[in-house]
C-alpha positions in Angstrom: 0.0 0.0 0.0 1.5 3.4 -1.0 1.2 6.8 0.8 1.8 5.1 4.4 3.0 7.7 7.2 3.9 5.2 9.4 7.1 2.8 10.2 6.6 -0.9 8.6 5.9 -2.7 12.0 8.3 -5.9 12.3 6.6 -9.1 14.1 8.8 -10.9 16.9 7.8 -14.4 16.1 7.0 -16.0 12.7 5.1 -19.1 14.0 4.5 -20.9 17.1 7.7 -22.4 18.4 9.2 -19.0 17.6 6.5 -17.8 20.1 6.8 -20.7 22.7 10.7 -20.0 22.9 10.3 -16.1 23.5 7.6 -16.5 26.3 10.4 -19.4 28.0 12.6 -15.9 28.1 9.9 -14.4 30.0 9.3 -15.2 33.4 5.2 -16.1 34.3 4.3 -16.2 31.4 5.1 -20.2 29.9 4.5 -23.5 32.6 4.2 -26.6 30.8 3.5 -30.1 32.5 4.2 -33.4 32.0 1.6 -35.1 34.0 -0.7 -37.2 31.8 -4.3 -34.9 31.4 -7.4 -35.9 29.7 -8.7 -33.9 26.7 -12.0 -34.5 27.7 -12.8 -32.1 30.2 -9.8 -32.1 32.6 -7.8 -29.8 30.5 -10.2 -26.9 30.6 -10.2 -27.3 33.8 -6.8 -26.9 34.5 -6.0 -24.4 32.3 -9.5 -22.4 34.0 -7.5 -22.1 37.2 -3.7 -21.6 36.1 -4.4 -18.6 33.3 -7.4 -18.5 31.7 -9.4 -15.4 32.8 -12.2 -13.5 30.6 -15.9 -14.8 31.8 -15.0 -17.7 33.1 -16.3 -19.1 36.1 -14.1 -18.0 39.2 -12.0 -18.7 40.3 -9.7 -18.1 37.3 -7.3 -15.4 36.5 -5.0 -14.2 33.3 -2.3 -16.5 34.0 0.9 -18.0 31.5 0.6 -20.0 28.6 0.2 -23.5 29.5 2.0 -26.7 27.3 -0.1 -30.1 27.9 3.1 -32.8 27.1 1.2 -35.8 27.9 -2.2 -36.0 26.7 -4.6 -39.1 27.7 -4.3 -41.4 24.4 -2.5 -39.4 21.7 1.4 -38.8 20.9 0.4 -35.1 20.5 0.7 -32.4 22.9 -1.8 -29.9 23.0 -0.8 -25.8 24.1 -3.7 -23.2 25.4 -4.0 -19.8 26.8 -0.5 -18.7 24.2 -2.9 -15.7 23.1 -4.8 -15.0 26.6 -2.4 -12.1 27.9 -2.1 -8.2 26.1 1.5 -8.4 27.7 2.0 -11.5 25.6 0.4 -9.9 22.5 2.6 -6.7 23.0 5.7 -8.9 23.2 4.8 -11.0 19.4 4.0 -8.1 17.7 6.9 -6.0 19.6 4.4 -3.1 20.5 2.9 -1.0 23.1 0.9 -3.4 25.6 -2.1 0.0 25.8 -1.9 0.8 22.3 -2.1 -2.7 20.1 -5.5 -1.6 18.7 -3.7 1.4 17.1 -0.5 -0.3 16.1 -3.1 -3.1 14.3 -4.5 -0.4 12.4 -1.0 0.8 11.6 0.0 -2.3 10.1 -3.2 -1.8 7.4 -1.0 0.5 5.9 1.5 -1.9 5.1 -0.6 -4.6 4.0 1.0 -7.2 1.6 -0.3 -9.8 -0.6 1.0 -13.6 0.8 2.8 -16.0 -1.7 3.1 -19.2 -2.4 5.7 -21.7 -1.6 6.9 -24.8 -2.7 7.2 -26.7 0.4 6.8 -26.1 4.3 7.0 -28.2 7.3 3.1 -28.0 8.0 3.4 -31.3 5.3 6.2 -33.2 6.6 3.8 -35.6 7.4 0.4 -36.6 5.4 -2.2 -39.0 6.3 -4.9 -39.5 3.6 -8.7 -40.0 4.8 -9.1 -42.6 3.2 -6.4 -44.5 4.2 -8.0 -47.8 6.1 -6.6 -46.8 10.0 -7.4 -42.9 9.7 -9.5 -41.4 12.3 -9.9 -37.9 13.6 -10.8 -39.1 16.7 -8.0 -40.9 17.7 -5.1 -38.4 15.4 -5.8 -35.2 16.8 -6.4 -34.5 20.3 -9.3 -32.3 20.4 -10.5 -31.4 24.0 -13.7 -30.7 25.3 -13.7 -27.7 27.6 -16.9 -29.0 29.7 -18.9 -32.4 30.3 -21.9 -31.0 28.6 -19.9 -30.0 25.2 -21.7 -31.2 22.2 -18.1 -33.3 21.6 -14.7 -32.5 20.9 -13.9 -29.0 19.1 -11.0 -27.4 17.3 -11.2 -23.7 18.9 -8.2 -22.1 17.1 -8.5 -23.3 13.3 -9.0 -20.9 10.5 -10.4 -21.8 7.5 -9.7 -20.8 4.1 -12.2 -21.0 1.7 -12.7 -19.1 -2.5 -15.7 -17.5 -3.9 -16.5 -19.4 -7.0 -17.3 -16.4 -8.8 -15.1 -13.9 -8.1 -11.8 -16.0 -6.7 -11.2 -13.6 -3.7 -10.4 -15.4 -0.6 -11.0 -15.3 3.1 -9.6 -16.8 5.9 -12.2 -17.2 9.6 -11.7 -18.8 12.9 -15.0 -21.0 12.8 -16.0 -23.3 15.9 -15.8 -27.0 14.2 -16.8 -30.4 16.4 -15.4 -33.8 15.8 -18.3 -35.8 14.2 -16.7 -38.5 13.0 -13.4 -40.3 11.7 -13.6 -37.9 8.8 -15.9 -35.6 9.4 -16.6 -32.0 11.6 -19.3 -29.9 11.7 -18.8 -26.2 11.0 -20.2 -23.2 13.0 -20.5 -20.0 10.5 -22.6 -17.3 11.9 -24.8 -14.8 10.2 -22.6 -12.4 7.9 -19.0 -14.4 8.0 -17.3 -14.0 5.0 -16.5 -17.8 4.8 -20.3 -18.8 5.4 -21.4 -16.3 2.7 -18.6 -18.5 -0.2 -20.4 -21.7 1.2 -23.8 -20.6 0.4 -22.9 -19.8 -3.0 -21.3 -23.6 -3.3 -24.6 -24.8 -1.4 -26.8 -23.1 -4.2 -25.0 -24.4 -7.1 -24.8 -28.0 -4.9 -21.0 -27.7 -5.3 -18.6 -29.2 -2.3 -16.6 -26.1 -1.1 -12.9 -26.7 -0.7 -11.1 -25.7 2.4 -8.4 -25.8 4.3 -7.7 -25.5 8.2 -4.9 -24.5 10.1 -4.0 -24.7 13.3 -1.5 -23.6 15.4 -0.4 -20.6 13.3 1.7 -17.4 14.1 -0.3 -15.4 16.9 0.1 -12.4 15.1 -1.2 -14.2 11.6 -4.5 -15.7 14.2 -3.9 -11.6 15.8 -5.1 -10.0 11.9 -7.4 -12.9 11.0 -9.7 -11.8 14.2 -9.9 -8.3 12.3 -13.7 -7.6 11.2 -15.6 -5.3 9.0 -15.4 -2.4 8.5 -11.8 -2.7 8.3 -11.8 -5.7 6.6 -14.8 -5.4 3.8 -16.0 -8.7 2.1 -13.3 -9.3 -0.7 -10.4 -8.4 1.9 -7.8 -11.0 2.3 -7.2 -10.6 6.2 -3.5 -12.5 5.1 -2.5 -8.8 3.1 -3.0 -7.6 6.8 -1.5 -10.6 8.6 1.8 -9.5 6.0 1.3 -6.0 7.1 1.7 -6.7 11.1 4.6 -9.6 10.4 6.4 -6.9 8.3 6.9 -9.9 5.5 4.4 -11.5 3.3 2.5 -14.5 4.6 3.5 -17.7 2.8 0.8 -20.0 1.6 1.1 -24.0 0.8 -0.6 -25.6 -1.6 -3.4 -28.1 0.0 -2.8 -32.1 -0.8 -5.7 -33.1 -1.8 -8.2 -30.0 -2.6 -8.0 -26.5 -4.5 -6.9 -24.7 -2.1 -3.9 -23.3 0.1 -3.2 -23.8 3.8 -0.8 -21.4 6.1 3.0 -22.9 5.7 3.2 -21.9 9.2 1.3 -24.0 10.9 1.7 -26.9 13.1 -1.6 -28.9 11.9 -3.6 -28.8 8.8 -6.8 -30.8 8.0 -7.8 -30.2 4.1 -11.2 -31.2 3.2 -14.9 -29.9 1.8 -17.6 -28.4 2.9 -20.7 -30.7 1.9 -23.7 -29.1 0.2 -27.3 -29.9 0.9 -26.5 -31.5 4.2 -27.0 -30.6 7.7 -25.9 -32.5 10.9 -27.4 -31.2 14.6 -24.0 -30.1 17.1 -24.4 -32.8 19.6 -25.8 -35.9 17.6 -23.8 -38.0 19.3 -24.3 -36.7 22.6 -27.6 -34.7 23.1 -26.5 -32.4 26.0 -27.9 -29.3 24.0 -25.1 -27.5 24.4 -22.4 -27.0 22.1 -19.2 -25.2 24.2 -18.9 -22.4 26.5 -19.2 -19.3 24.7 -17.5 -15.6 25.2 -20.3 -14.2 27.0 -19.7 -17.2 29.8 -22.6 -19.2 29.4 -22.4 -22.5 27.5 -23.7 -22.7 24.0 -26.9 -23.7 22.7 -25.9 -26.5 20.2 -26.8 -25.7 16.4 -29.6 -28.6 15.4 -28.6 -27.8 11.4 -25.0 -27.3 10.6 -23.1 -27.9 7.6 -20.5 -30.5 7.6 -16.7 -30.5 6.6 -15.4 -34.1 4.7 -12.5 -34.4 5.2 -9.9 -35.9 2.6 -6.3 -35.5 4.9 -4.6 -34.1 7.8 -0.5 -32.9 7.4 1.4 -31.4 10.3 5.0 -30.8 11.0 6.9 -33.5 12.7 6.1 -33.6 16.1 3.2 -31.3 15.8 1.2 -28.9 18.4 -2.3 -28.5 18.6 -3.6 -25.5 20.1 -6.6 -24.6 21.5 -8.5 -22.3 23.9 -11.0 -22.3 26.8 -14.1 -20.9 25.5 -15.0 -18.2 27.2 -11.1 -17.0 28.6 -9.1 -13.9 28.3 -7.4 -15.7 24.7 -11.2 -15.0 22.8 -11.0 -11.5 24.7 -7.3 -11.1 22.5 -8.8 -12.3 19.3 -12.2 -10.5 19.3 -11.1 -7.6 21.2 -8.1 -6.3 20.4 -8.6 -6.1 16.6 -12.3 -4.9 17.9 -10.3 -1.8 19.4 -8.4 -1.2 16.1 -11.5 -1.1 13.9 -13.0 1.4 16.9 -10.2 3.4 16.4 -10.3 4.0 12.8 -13.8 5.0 12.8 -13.6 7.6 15.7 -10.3 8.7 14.0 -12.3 9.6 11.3 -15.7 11.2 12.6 -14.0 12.5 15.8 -10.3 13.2 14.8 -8.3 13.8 18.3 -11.5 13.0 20.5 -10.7 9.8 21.6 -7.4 9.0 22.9 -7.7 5.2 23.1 -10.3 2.3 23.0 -10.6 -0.6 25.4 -12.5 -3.7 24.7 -13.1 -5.0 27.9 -12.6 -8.8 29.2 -16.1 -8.3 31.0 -18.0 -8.4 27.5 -15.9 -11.2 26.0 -13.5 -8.3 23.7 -17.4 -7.7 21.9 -20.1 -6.2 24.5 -18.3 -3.0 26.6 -16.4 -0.6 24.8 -14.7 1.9 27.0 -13.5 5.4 25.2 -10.5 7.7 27.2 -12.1 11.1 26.1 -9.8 14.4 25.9 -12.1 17.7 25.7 -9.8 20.3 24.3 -12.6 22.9 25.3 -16.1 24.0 24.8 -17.4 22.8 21.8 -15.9 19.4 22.6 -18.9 19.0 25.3 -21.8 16.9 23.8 -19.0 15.1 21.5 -17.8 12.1 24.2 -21.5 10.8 23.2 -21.1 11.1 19.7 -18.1 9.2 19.7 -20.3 6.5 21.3 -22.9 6.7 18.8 -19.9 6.6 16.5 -18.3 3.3 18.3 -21.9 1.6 18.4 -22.1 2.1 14.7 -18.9 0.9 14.0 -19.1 -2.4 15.9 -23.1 -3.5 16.2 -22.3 -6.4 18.3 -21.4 -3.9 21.4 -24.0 -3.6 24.0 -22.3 -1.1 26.6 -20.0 2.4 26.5 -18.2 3.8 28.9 -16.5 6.7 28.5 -14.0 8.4 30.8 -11.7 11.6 31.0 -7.9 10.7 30.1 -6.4 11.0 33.3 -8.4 7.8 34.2 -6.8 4.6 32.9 -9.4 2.7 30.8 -7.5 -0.6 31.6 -7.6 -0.9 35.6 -11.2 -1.0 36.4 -11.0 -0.3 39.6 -10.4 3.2 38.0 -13.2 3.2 35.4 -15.7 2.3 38.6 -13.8 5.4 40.6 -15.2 7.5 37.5 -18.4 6.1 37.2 -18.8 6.9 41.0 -17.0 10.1 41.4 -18.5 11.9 37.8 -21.1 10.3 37.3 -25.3 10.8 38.3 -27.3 8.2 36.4 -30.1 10.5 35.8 -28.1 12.6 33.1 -25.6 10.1 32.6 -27.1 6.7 31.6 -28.0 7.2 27.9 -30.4 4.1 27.0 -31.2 3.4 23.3 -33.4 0.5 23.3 -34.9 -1.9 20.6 -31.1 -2.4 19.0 -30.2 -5.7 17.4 -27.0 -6.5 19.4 -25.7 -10.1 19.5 -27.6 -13.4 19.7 -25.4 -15.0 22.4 -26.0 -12.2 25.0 -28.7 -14.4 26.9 -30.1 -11.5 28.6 -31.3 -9.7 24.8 -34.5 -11.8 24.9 -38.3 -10.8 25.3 -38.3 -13.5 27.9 -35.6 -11.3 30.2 -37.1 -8.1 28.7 -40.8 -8.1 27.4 -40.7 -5.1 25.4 -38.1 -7.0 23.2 -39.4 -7.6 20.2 -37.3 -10.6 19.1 -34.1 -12.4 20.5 -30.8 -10.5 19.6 -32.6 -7.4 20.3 -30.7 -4.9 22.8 -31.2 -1.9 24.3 -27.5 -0.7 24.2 -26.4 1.9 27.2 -23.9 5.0 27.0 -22.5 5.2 30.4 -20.8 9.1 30.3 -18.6 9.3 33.2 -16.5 12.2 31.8 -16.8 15.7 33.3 -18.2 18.3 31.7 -16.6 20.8 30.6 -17.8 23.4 32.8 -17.1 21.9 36.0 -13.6 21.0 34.8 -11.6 22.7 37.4 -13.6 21.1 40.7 -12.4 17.9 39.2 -8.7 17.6 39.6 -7.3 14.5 40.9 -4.8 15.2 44.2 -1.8 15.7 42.5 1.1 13.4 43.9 4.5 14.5 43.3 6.6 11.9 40.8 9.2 10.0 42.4 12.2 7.6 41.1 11.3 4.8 43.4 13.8 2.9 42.4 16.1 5.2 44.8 14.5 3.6 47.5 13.5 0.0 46.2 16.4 -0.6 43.4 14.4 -4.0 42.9 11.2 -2.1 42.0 9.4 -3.4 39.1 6.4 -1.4 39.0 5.7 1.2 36.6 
């Protein structure tokens, strides 16, 4: 991309072993074990307690990366939570921890197109599907997070998938459950760019070919979490994923289908999406549940989903698989960080020098509570913290709450945010309710059921919570002003800020 006014970032790591060795130079943030666990269940709950944070149930916390060596009945081991920390994302992408919404949207600017190679170690090993003794089931180690899971699930594959008409290509993370020895289901919600390509194969009763990889660079998974509007249908998130590396992404041809795979990654199953069939989630189990979601709550499981058939599965020698806890701080990195670059462009725009910088917080999942640092330069700036609101809301439809704050409040300690919202704040002028907004369908609460004048489920009412000052009253508003000391004159061991 030409005219770009800022420096070409430069990633730390360019795949995952590259990231597993830097956060081993780190101290907290890498354990691994090498005490047998069992994928079905017992892993999750492990990993719930040592670092896995977001909504889930307590007690959890945002804790280190976390390698599985010995997995209950497979040769593979299996690595969670390597995405579930901003320090960790700061330290792939070597950026500012605060600022990695901005430094995403940075990197658009030096979007690059990916090539193709001739060979990678994601296919130093290939087993065919329809070899005699192949079965998903028993290959991959694909962990349940809960008892009541619809089955196993992949958590952190992307799929790649071509229109048939126009050849552009998209890469999603999409939820996908073991059904079978060769075959998953695949979640694609409303508007996904990957589910719109598959109902364009479905029409002309075309399989779809696909590829999945798992266990890619964080910072490629980092750009492939980016959403409209920054990345329009007919965007190739990998130009951005090249962008934020600072070198192109290199693509592999697939074995067995038309299409390419990342040459980064540890696992890649290649297959097609079926047409004109439909499997429910949890056919084999009938909890009616699929997994735990973002928002906390367990999934209702789909009862019509489209399946994937798959033809092979390569990895690297000695391959990782990774994968996530649901609801945890890791989904809060994908959704929300890339959530606070697309924020940032649009306020950039509508509200240039308004809004100093965008939090998606871990208590909506990275999608539900946006919280906006507001600088009022002076007058005329009063009224405008709520138009950058109305601005974030229609940026990003799925968020449900907005808080906005003066900038010397720090929109990443909440205990600070809830100092604001108790010390300048009076919910009589400063609760801004605009009801009857579709929202997002896993938010339980958006339901006629929970609220009767609801007209349908997904329906919100979406809330501006304005705890900045205003303008006015500016000077009766001062925090007690400390003086600055070097503390490390006193404590040379000090490692706070």
């Amino acid at each position: 991309m030409t005219g770009s006014t800022t420096p070409a970032p430069k990633a730390a790591v360019r795949d995952l072993r590259e990231a597993i060795e830097l956060l081993k130079a780190h101290d907290g943030q890498f354990v691994s074990t090498a005490v047998e666990v069992d994928p079905e269940a017992e892993l999750a709950g492990v990993y719930k307690k040592v670092g896995a944070g977001g909504t889930v149930q307590r007690p959890t916390r945002v804790g280190p990366a976390m390698l599985f060596e010995n997995v209950k009945g497979y040769d593979i081991p299996v690595i969670v939570g390597v995405l579930a920390s901003r320090k960790r994302i700061a330290l792939f992408m070597d950026a500012d921890e605060e600022f990695l919404g901005r430094h995403m949207l940075d990197a658009m600017q030096h979007a690059t197109d990916p090539v193709l190679v001739d060979s990678a170690p994601c296919q130093e090993v290939v087993q065919l599907a329809d070899e005699p003794d192949f079965d998903l089931r028993t290959l991959l180690p694909a962990p349940t997070n809960t008892p009541e899971d619809a089955g196993p699930y992949f958590c952190m594959a992307v799929l790649r998938g071509t229109d048939p008409e126009t050849g552009q290509h998209d890469v999603t993370i999409h939820r996908l459950c073991v059904q079978g020895r060769d075959e998953i289901s695949v979640f694609m919600q409303t508007g996904r760019h990957i589910g719109f390509m598959y109902e364009k194969y479905d029409a002309m009763d075309e399989p779809m070919p696909i590829t999945i990889s798992m266990g890619i660079s964080p910072v490629e998974y980092m750009a492939i979490s980016f959403e409209p509007p920054s990345t329009p249908y007919g965007f190739d998130e990998l130009e951005f994923a090249g962008g934020l590396k600072g070198s192109p992404v290199e693509l592999i041809k697939a074995k067995t289908v038309d299409e390419a795979a990342l040459a980064s990654a540890e696992i890649v199953i290649e297959g097609e999406i079926q047409p004109k069939r439909r499997v429910a989630e949890d056919q084999h189990t009938n909890t009616g549940f699929a997994m735990p979601e973002f928002p906390g709550y367990d999934g209702v499981a789909n009862p019509s989903l489209p399946i994937i058939k798959v033809k092979a599965v390569t990895t690297r020698t000695n391959p990782i698989l990774q994968t996530l806890v649901g609801p945890g701080e890791e989904h809060v990195s994908l959704a929300g960080i890339p959530t606070e670059g697309s924020l940032t462009q649009a306020l950039d725009d509508a509200l240039p020098g308004l809004v100093t910088n965008v939090y998606s917080h871990s208590a909506g999942g990275g999608k539900y509570v946006g919280i906006l640092q507001i600088h009022k330069r002076d007058h005329n700036d009063q009224g405008r913290e709520r138009q950058a609101a109305l601005v974030a809301f229609g940026a990003f439809p799925e968020m449900k709450h907005v808080i906005l704050v003066d900038d010397d409040v720090d929109i990443f300690d909440t205990d600070d945010v809830l100092w604001a919202m108790t010390t300048r704040f009076q919910a009589e002028r400063s609760v801004i309710p605009i009801p009857g907004v579709r929202c997002h369908p896993l938010d339980p609460s958006a339901d006629p059921e929970f609220l009767w004048t609801n007209p349908d489920h997904g329906i919100s009412t979406k809330v501006i919570f304005d705890c900045t000052v205003p303008w006015s009253l500016r000077d009766r508003f001062i925090r007690a002003p400390f003086q600055d000391v070097d503390v490390t004159r006193f404590l040379p061991d000090w490692a706070g800020d």
